[in-house]
C-alpha positions in Angstrom: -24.1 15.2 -6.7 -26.4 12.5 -8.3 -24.9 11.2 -11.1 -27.2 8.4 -12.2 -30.6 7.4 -10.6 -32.6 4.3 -12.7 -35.5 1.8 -11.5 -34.4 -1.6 -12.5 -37.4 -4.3 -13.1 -36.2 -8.4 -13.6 -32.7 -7.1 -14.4 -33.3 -4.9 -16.8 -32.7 -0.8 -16.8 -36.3 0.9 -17.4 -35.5 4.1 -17.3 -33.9 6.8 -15.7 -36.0 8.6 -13.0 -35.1 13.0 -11.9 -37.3 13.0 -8.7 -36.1 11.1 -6.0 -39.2 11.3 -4.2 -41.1 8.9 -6.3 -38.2 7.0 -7.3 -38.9 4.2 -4.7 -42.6 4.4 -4.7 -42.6 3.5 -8.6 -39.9 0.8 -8.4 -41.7 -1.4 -5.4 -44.8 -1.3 -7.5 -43.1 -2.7 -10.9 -41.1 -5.1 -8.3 -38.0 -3.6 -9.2 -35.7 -1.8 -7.2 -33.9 2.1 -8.0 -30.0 2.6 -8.1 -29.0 6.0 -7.4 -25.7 7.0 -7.2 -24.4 9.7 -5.4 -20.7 11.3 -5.4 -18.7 13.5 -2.8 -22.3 15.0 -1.4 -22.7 17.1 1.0 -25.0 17.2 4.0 -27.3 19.4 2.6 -27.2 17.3 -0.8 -27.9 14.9 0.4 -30.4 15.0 3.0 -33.3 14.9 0.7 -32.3 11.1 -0.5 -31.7 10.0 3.4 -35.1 11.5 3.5 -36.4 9.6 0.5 -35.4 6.1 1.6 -35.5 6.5 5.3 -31.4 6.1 6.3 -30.7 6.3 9.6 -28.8 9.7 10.3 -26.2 7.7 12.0 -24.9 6.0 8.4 -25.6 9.0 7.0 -23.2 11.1 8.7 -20.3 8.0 7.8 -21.7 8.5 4.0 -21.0 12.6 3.6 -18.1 13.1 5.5 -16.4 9.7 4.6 -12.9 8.8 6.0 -14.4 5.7 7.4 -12.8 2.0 8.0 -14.4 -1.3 6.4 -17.6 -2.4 8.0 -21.1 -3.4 7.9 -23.5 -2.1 10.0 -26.9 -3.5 10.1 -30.5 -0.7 10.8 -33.7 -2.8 10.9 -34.2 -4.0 7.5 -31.4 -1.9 5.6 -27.4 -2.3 5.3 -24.7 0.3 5.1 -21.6 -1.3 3.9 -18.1 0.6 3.6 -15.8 0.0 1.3 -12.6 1.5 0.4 -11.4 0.6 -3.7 -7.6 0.8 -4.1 -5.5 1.9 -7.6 -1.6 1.4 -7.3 0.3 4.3 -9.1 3.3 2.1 -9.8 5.5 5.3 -11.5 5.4 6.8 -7.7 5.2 3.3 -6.3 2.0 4.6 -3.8 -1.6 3.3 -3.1 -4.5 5.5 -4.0 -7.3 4.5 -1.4 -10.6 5.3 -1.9 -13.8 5.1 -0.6 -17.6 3.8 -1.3 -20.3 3.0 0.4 -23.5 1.3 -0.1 -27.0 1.6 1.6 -28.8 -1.3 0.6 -32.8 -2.0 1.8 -36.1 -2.8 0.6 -36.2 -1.8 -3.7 -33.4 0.7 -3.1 -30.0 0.6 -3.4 -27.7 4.0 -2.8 -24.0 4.1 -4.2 -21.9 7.1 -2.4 -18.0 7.3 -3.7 -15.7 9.6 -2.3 -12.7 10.6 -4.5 -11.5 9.6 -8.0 -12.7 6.3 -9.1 -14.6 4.7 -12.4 -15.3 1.5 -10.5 -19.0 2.7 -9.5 -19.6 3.2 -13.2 -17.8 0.3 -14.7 -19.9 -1.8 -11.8 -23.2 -0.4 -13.1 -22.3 -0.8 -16.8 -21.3 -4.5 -16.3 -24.3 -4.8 -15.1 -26.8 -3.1 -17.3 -24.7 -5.7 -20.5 -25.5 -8.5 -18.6 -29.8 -8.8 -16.7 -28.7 -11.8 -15.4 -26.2 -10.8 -13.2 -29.5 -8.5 -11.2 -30.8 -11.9 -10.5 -31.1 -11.0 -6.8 -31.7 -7.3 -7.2 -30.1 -5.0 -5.2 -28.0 -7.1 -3.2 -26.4 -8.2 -6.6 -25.2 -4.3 -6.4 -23.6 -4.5 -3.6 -22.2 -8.5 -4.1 -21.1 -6.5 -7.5 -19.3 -3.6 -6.4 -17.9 -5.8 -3.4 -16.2 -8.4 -6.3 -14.7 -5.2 -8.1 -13.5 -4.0 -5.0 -11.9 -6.8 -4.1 -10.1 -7.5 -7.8 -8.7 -4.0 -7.2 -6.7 -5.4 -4.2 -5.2 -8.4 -5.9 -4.4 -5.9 -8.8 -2.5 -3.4 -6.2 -1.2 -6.2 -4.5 0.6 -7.6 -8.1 2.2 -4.0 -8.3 3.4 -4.0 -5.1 5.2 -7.4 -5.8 7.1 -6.2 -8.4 8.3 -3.4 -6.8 9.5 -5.3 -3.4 10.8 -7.8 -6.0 12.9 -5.6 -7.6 14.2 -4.4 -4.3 15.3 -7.5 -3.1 17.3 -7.7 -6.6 19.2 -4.6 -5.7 19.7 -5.4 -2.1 20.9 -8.5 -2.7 22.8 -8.1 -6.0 23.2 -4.5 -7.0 25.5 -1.9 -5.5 26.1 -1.8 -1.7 23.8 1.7 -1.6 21.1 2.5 1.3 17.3 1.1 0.3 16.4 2.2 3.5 14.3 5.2 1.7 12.7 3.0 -0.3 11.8 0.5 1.9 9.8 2.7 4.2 8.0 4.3 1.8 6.6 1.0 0.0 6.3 0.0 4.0 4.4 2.6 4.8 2.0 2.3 1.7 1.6 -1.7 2.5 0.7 -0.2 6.4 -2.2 1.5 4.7 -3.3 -0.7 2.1 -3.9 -3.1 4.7 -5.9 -0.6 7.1 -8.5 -0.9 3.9 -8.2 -4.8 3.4 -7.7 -6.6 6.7 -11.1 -5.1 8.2 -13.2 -5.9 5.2 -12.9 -9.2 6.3 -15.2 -9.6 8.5 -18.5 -7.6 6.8 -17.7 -10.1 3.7 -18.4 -12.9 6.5 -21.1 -11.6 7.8 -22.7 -11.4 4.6 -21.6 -14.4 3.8 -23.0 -16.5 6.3 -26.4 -15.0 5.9 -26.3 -12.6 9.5 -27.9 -9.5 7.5 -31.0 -9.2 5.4 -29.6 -9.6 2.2 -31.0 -12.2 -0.3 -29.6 -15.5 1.4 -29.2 -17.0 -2.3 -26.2 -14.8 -2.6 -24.3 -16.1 0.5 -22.2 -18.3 -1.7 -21.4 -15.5 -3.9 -19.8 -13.3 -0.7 -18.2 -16.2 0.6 -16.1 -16.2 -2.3 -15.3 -12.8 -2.0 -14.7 -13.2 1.5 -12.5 -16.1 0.2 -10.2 -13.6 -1.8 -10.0 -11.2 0.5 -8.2 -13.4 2.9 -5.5 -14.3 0.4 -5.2 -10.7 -0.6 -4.4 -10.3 3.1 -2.1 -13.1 3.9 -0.3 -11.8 0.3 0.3 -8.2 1.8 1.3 -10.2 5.6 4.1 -12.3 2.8 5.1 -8.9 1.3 5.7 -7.2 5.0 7.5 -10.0 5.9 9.9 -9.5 2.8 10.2 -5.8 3.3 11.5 -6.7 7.0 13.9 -8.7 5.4 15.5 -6.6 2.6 15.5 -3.9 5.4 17.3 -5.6 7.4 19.9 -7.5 4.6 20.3 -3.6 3.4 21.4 -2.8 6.9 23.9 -5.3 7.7 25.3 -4.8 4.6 25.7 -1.2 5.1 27.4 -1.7 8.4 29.9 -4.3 6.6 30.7 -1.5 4.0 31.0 0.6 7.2 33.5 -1.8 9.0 35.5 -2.0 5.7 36.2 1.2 5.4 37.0 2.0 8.5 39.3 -1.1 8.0 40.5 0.5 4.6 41.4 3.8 6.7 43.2 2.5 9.5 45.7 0.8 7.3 46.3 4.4 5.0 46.7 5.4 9.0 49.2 3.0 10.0 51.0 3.5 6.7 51.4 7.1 7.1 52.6 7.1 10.5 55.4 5.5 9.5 57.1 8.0 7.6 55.4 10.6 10.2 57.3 9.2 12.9 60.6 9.5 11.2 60.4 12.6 10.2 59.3 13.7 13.5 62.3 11.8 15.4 64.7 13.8 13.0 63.7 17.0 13.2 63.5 17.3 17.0 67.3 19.2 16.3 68.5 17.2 19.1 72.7 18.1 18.9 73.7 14.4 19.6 71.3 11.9 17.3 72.9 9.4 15.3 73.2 9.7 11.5 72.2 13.1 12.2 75.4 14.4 10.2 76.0 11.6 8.6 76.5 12.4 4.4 74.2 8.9 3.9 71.5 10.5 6.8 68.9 11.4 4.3 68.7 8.9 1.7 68.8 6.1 4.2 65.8 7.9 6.2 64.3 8.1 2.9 64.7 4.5 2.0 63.6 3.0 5.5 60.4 5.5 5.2 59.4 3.6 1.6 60.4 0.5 3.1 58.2 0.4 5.8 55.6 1.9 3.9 55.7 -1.3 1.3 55.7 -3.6 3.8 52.8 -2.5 5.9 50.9 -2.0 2.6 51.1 -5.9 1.6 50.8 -7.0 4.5 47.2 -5.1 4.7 46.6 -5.7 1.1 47.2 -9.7 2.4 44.8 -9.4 4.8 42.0 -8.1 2.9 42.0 -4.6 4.4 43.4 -2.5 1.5 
């Protein structure tokens, strides 16, 4: 479950601590803070670190069993913040969402992730290269992981451009074929790429306007991801938008390719029926019908039949029907 627990003092990884009992007790009196992070516990697991650092059972019960929307939620002096990272699997064209969360107070800062991700650990080995980015201690954690989180949006969002690109290419350009498929499917994984963006929103501003008790220094730093995220989100409100539209392009041209054909078949109809209806008047074996025994009978209904037939197919073909 706990896959790395370290005390951090000025920026700098110390060492790496087993007990989580003493963990916070040793950090506070070095002036540092400890970083444990946690993956896909359960509530057993992890009861003995909401124990530990004194998380209120409420955001604990969000942290094991997960599933939860954006937000910030503030408990006396501590933060839980949710966050869900996205990865676009562009060979499948679908949006992986996951989800972390971060409970952030007094020398302690816990990292939960649910699901496949290496953002948690690329986040903690950016910082453990670079001190100076621990400046504010374990809010620069969560401003951190926050930033990545946020990069991984404008990354899915890039993929998803493409693809809607490319079906605008064939809607508009290619073969006269159904998108519809297609459509829906990148529709539907816009739908919930958005349920993780839009409501991240407003915890970013909250944090960014210095309504938690975070280190106020960093308010600038969350305003610009705050900044981001609202581009990410008017980007995916463009991309619906275009989706709407190739939907609806791919269905008007379907019904024109409809109406065509039905134009193309009513003309082989009206060509046929000509030679139908001859053949129908002369074999009704009435005794008294003229040219009935005439020696020229045949050929001439034979000749009037191709006639007709030739004439109804030009005129069509004129008209743009055949």
């Amino acid at each position: 479950m706990i896959v790395d627990c370290a005390i951090y003092v000025d920026g700098v990884r110390r060492r790496e601590v087993a007990e989580v009992d003493d963990a916070l007790r040793e950090a506070r009196a070095k002036g540092g803070f400890v970083w444990i992070g946690v993956v896909d516990p359960s509530p057993e697991e992890f009861d003995s670190i909401a124990t530990a650092f004194d998380l209120h059972p409420l955001a604990v019960e969000d942290a094991v069993h997960a599933h939860q929307r954006p937000k910030l939620e503030t408990y006396d002096d501590s933060v839980f913040v949710v966050l869900k990272p996205a990865r676009y699997v562009d060979r499948e064209e679908i949006v992986q969402i996951g989800q972390v969360m971060v409970f952030l107070g007094d020398g302690f800062v816990v990292t939960v992730r649910h699901g496949e991700s290496r953002l948690l650990a690329s986040v903690r080995q950016e910082l453990d290269r670079d001190p100076g980015l621990l400046q504010w201690g374990p809010t620069s954690v969560l401003y951190a992981v926050a930033d990545r989180v946020v990069d991984s949006y404008a990354t899915v969002t890039g993929g998803l451009e493409v693809d809607i690109d490319e079906i605008e290419q064939e809607v508009f350009s290619g073969p006269r074929t159904s998108h519809a498929e297609r459509i829906f499917r990148l529709k539907r994984e816009l739908l919930e790429f958005r349920r993780a963006v839009d409501p991240l929103a407003g915890p970013l501003e909250q944090l960014a306007s210095n309504a938690t008790p975070v280190d106020k220094a960093a308010a600038h730093y969350f305003r610009d991801v705050h900044d981001h995220t609202l581009r990410v989100g008017e980007r995916l409100a463009a991309l619906d938008a275009l989706l709407d539209s190739a939907l609806q392009a791919n269905v008007a041209q379907l019904s024109v390719r409809q109406n065509e054909d039905m134009r193309k078949i009513s003309a082989w109809v009206a060509i046929v029926a000509v030679p139908t209806m001859i053949a129908g008047i002369y074999g009704m074996n009435f005794d008294h019908m003229p040219e009935l025994h005439s020696r020229f009978g045949y050929p001439i209904a034979l000749v009037a039949m191709v006639i007709a037939c030739l004439v109804l197919y030009r005129s069509f073909k004129r008209r743009g029907w055949l």
